[in-house]
N, C-alpha and C positions, 0 to 999 in steps of 0.2 A: 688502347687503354680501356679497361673496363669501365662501368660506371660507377664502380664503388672507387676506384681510385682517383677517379674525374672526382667525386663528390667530395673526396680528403683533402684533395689538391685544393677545390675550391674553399676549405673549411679550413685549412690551413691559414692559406692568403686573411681569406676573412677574420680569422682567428687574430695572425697576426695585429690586421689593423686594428681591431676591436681591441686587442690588448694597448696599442699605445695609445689609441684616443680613451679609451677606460681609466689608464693609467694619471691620464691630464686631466680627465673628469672627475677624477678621485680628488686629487689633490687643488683642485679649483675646490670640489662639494668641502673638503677638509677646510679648506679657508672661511667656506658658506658659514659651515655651521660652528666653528668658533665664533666668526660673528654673530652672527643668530644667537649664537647661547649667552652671550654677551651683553644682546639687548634684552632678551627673555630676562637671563640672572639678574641682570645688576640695573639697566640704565630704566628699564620701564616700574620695576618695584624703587627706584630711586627718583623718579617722576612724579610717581601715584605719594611715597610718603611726603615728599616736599610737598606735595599739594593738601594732604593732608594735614602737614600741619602749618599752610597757611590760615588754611580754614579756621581746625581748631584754634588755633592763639586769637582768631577773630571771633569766634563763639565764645572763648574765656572771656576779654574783655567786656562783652556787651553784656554777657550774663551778669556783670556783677554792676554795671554801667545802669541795667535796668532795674537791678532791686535797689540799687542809689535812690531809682526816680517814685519811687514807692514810698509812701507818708501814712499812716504809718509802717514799720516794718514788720508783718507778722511772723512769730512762731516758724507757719508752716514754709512761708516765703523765705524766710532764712535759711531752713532745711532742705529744702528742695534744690537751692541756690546753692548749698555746700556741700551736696549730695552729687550736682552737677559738675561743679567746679573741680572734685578730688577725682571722677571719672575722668573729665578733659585732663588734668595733670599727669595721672598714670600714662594717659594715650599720646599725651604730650609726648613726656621721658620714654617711652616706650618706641614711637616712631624716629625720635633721637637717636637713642641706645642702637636699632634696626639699621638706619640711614648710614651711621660709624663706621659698625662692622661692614655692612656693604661695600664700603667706601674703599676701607682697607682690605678686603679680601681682593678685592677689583682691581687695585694698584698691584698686589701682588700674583695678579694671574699674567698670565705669558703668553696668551693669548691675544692682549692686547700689544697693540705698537708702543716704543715708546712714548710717541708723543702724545699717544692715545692718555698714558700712567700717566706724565707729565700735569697733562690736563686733569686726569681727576685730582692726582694729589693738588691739584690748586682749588678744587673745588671742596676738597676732604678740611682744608685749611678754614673756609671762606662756610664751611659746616660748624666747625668746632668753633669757633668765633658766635655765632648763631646758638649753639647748643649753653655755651656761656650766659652768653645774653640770655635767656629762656629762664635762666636759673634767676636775675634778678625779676623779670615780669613776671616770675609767680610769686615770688614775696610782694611786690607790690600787690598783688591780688589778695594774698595772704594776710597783707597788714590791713588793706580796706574791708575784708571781711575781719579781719578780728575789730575791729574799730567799730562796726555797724552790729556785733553779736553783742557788745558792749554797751551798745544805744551812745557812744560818738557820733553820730552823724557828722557835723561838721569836719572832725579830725578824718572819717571815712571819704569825705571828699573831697578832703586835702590830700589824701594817701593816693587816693585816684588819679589826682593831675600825674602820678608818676609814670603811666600807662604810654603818654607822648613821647618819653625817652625813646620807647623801641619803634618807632615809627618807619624811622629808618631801615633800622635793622631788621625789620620781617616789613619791610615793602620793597623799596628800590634793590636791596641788598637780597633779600630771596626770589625776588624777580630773576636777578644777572643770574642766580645757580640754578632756577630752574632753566633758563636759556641755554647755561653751559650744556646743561644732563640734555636736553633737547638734540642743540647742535651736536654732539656726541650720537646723538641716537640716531640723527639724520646723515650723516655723513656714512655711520655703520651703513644703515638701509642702502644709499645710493653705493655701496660698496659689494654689497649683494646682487643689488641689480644689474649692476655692470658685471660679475662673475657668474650671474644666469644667461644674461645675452650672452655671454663670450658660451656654455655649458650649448644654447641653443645652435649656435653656426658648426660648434664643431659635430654636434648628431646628425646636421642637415650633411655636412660636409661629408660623415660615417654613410650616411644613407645613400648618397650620391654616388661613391667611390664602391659601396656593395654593389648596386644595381648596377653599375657598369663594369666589375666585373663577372657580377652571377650573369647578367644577360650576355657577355660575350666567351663565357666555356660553355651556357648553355645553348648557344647558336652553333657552337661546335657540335656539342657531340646531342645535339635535339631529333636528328633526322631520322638515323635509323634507330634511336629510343621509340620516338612516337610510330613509327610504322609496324614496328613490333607492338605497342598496344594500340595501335590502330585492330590489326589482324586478332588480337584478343578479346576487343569489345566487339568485334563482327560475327566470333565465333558464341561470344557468350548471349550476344541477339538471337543468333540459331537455334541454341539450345531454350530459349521463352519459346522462339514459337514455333519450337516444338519442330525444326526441322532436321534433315541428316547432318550429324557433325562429323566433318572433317577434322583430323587431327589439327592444331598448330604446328606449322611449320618452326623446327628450333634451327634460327640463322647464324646465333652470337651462342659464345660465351660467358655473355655477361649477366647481369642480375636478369635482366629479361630474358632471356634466354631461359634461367632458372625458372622462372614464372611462367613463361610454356609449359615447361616441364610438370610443375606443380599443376598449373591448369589443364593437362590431358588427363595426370590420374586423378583428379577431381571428377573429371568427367565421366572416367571408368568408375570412380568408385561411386560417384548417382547412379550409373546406369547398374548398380551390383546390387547397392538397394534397391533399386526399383524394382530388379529380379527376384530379390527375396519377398519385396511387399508384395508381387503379384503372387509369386508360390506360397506362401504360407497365408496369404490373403482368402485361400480356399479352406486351411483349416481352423486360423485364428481370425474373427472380425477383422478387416481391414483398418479400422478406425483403430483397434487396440493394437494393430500392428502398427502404425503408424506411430503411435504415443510409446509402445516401445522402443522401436530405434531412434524417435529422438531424447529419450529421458532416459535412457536405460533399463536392464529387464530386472535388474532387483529395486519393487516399489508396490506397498501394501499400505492400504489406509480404511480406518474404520467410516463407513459413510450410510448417510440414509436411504435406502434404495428400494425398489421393488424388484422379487423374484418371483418366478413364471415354471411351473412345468407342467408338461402335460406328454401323454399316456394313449396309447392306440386301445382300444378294447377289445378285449379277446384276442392278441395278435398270437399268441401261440396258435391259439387254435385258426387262425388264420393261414398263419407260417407252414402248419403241415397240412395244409390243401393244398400248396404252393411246389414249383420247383427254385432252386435257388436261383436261378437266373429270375424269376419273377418277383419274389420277395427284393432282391436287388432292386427291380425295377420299379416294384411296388412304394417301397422306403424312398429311390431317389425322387420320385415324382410327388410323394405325400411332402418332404422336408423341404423340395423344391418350392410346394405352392406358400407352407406355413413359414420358412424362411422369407420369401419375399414381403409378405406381410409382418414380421416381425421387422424387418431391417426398415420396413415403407413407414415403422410407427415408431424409428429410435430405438428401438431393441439390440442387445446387443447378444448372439445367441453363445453362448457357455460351451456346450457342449451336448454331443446327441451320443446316449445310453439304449442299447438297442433301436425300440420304436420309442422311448423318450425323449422329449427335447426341454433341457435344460435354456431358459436365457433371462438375462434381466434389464434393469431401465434403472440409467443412472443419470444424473449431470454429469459433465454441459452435453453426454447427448440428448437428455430431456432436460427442458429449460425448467428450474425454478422445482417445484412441487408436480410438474407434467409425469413424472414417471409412470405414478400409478395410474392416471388417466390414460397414456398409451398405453401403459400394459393391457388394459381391459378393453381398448379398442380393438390391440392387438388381437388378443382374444376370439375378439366375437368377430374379427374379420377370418380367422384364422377358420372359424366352423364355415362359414359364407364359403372359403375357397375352400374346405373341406369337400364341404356339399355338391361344390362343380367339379372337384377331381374323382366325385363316384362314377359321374357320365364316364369316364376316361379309363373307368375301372375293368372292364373287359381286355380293353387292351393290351394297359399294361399288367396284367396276369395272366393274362390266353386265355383267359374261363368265359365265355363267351354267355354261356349259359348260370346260372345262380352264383354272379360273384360275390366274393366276402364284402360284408356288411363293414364302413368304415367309419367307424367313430371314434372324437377323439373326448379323451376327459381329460379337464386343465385346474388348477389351481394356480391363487396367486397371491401373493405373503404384500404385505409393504411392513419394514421398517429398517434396525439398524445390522451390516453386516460389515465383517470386515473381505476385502478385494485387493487382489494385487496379485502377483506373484508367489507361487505355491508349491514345493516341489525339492528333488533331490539337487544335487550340484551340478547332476548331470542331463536330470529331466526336470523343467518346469511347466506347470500351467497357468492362464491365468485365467481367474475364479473366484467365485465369493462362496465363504463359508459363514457358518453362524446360524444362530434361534428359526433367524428369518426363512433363510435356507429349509430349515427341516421341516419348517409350518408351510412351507407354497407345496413341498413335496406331500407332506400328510394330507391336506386339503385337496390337492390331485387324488390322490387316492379312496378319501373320501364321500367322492364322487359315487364311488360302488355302491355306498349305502342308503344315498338318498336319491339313488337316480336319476343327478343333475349332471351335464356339461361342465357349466365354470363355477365354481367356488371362489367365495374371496374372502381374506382379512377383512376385520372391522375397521381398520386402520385405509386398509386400499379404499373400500368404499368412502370411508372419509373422503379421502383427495378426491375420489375419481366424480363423486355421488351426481356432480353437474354435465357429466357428458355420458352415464350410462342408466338402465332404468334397473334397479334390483329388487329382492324380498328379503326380507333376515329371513336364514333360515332356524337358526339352534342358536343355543350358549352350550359350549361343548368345550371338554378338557382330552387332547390328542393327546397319542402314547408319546410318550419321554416329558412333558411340561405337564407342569400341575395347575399353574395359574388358565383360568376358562378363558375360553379366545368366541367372541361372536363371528358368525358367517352370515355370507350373503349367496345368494345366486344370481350372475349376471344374466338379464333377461334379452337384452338386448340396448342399443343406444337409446340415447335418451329424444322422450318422444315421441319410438317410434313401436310401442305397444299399441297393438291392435284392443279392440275392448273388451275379449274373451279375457286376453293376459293383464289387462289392470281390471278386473271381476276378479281375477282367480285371486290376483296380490293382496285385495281388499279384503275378501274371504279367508284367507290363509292368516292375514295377520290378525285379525279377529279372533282366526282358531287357537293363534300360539297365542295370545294374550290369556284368551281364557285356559290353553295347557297350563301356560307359569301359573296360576292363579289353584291350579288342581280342582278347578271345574270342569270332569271329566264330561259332564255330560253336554252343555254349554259350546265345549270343543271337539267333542265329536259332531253334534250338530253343524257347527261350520267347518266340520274337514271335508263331511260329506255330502254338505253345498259343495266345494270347491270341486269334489270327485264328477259332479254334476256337471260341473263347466269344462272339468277337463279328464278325463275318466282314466286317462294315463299317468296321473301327476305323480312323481317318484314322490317326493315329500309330503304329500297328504299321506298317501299310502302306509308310508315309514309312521306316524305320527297316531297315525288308528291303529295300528297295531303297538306300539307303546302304551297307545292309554288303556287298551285290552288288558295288555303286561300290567300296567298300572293300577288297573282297578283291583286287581288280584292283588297286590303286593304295594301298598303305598309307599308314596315314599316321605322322609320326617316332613315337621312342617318349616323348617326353613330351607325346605330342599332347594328354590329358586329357580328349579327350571334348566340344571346344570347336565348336561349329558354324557356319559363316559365312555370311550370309544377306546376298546386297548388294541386292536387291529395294530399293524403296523405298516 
């Protein structure tokens, strides 16, 4: 017998019993809550009015008992007292009229036993009797207040003696009906109680009769269940850490048996991913490989990020000093070192366009606002392992004698782009496009003009400005954007300028204050300090000959120091 059939067998049995003690628990709770609703509806609101209006009829009399005792009788005291008195009456006839219908709706419910009806219609009797009376104790009240608006006194507390008649009648006599409704209410209770105890033994008795018999089909057919997941949690220990898996052995036909099953090609198909993450691990980030197969490959989202490119210099002219087995070599050993470093700083690399390399920094691989801060580490690490893969350069090109010169120029954007998934139905990438994109790539480029390494957004130096050391260089409008973007040159980490390089930064920005200002001469004087400290400095250079250009040709006077670069 399978286990799916052992399980129906069992649910069956159980099912059954469950249905006849449900059955009696039903019709036990059915008795409960007639009486429950019996003492709710009728006996506890017929408690609360009797007691209500014993009260009240003892507040009418005293109210009127004490303005008797009052010499003279005022105005307001009369008013107050009659003002009182026509409230207690309403509430009076009104708990009456309530207590009636109670009485008779309750005789006629079926709910109760007969003898249960029995007993209220005697109490319904021993009401109306009561409700009678009530009607002479407020004329009495009624006559000793008209007698005393009148200024009778004397006649007013002759009217009063009539107060004793009902003494009777609303003491000893609504005592015994509040007892009746009581005992009524008490015998209900002790009737529930008893049909809860009885609701309790037969669940204990359900529980009993389960457990002996779920534990003895489960002692049956337990053995070879658990040993078959025995040998499934043994195999799935294997696979944590990380040892050879054996298939499971399928012994049964039963549902475990099926869960082997299911469990081998579980296992195949981890070990299918895992093939794919490591193969395409080599051409897509393993990280976005990863977020691909588990989230699927259609997913694009607009997000804040930093983008990164950078540019070999002069690689043509490199390329054809080369034979192709060198440039090969040359390329895999250059993307080799700047890869490592980008991946060592969170980077996530995009994509490589001959000797360009495309990547960027996003969250959660860079925590919080980090992007831009790796990117420029990334950066200036990137020239560092530039500079040791030149030792290397012989090698790998053969050129033993005068190898090609390797330098790399980089830009770097921070702001919003959208990323994800990009591409035909048949071919996707995944990529960021947008503003951002085409500013990290213009800014790479850029590099040619001012004969710097790393250019940055105004925006990157923002984030980055506490872990690297920079200089503005321009307020400059790149081809395709109209709106001026400020740049910076990454100098290195922060800190760690030598005093040549923060001399030169102090002097330079001196010079560009006095350019924006169109104090040509003022900024020539400090470009040509700064030529003094560093006699190669691409941006001085650029700068003096501008204001050359400049002095020939001014430019308006809200120029602002805007620079136009249509290159592309």
């Amino acid at each position: 017998m399978t286990i799916r059939r052992k399980i129906f067998l069992l649910a069956g049995i159980l099912l059954v019993l469950f249905g006849v003690v449900v059955g009696a628990l039903a019709a036990i709770q059915k008795l409960n809550n007639d009486q429950i609703g019996n003492i709710v509806g009728y006996e506890l609101p017929l408690s609360r009015l009797i007691a209500e209006f014993d009260v009240d009829t003892d507040r009418y009399e005293l109210i009127i008992l004490r303005l008797l005792r009052l010499d003279p009788v005022s105005p307001a005291d009369l008013q107050a007292t009659n003002s009182s008195t026509r409230a207690l009456t309403d509430e009076l006839r009104r708990d009456v009229a309530t207590a009636t219908a109670l009485l008779s709706e309750a005789i006629q419910d079926q709910r109760y036993q007969a003898a249960d009806r029995v007993e209220l219609a005697r109490i319904e009797g021993s009401f109306k009797y009561l409700s009678r009376a009530l009607e002479n104790f407020l004329a009495v009240g009624e006559q000793t207040m008209g007698a005393l608006a009148d200024g009778r006194r004397e006649e007013a507390r002759t009217a009063s003696l009539g107060f004793a008649k009902f003494a009777q009648a609303f003491g000893p006599d609504l005592s015994e009906i509040r007892r009746s409704v009581a005992d009524l209410t008490a015998r209900s209770t002790r009737a529930v109680l008893a049909r809860q105890q009885l609701d309790t033994h037969l669940s204990v008795a359900l529980f009993l009769a389960a457990c002996g018999i779920g534990l003895g089909i489960s002692a049956v057919g337990s053995t070879r269940v658990v040993g078959g997941l025995r040998q499934l949690v043994a195999s799935t220990r294997a696979i944590e850490t990380g040892a050879e898996f054996v298939p499971v052995l399928i012994r049964t036909r039963d549902e475990v048996g099926e869960l082997a099953r299911s469990f081998n090609r579980m296992v195949e198909e981890l070990r299918t991913r895992e093939r794919i993450k490591d193969t395409f691990g080599k051409f897509v980030d393993p990280r976005i490989v990863s977020r691909l197969i588990g989230s699927g490959a259609d997913q694009a989202e607009r997000r804040t990020l930093t983008v990164f490119f950078s540019d070999i210099k002069e690689f043509s002219s490199i390329g054809e000093q080369l034979t192709a087995s060198a440039v090969v070599n040359l390329l895999n050993g250059y993307f080799g070192a700047v890869a490592d470093v980008i991946h060592a700083h969170h980077g996530v690399i995009d994509k490589y366009i001959g000797d360009a390399v495309m990547a960027f920094w996003i969250p959660p691989f860079s925590a919080g606002d980090d992007h831009a801060s790796d990117a420029c580490l990334a950066a200036l690490g990137q020239q560092d392992a530039i500079a040791a893969l030149r030792a290397q350069l012989p090698e790998l090109t053969g050129m033993r004698r005068n190898p090609p010169k390797l330098v790399a120029r980089m830009g770097i954007a921070t702001g919003e782009a959208v990323v994800g998934t990009i591409g035909s139905a048949t071919a996707r990438s995944y990529t960021v496009i947008g503003d951002t994109v085409n500013l990290a790539s213009r800014l790479e480029g850029i590099n040619k003009v001012y004969g710097t390494s790393i250019i940055v957004s105004e925006e990157t130096f923002r984030l980055a400005q506490q872990v690297i050391e920079a200089r503005e260089l321009d307020l400059i409008t790149v081809a395709g954007k109209t709106e001026p973007v400020r740049i910076y040159e990454a100098m290195g980490r922060a800190g760690e300028l030598d005093p040549q390089q923060s001399e030169l930064c102090e002097l330079f920005a001196s010079g560009l204050a006095a350019y924006r200002r169109q104090d040509w001469d003022a900024a020539q004087a400090q470009f040509e300090s700064c030529l003094r400290v560093a006699a190669e400095d691409g941006p001085t250079r650029l700068f003096l000959e501008r204001i050359a250009l400049l002095r020939r040709a001014p430019p308006p006077a809200d120029w602002g120091g805007i620079w136009r670069h249509s290159e592309k």
